[in-house]
C-alpha positions in Angstrom: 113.1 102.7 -1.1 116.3 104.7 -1.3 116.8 103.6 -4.7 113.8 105.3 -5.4 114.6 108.4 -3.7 117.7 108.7 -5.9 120.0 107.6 -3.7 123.4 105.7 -5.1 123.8 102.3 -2.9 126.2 99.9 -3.0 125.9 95.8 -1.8 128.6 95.3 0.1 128.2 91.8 0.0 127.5 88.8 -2.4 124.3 87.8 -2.7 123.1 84.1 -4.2 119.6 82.7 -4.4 119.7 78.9 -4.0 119.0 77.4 -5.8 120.0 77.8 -8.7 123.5 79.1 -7.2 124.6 81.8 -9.0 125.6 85.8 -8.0 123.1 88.4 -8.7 125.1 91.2 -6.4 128.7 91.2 -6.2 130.2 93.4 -3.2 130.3 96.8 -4.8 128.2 96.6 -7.3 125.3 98.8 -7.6 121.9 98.3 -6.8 119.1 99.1 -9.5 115.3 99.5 -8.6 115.1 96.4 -11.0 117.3 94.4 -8.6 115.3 95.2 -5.4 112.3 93.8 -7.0 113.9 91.1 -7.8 115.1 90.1 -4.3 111.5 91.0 -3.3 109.7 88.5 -5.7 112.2 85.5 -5.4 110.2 82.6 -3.7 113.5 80.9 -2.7 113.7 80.0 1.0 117.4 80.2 0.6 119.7 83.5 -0.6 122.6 83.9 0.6 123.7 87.6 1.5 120.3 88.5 2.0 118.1 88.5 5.0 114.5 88.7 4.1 113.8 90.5 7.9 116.8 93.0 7.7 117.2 93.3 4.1 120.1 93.7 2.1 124.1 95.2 3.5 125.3 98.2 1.8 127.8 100.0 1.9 127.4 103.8 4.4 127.6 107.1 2.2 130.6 108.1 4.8 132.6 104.7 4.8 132.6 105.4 0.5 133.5 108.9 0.7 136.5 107.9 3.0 137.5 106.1 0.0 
């Protein structure tokens, strides 16, 4: 992953497993190794902010360094 490559990445969005209903990314924050695997491993059929096919949105290096 690019985590693991040493790259800094940011969710951009809020992500929720459901149940039980309750944040585990906030937009902004970052993203740890341990937080991928736990996406990965969840057996919820439900998470909202995250696509199991197309994975998680993040923030582009270039739109943060505009900031």
């Amino acid at each position: 992953s690019e985590v693991q490559k040493g790259r800094t990445i940011y969710s951009a969005s809020l992500v929720t497993p459901y149940p039980p209903g309750y944040p585990i990314l906030m937009p902004g924050q970052l993203l740890s190794a341990s937080t991928i695997h736990y996406l990965l491993s969840l057996d919820e059929e439900e998470v909202h902010g995250y696509d199991h096919r197309q994975g998680l949105r993040v923030f582009k290096a270039d739109a943060l360094d505009y900031f």
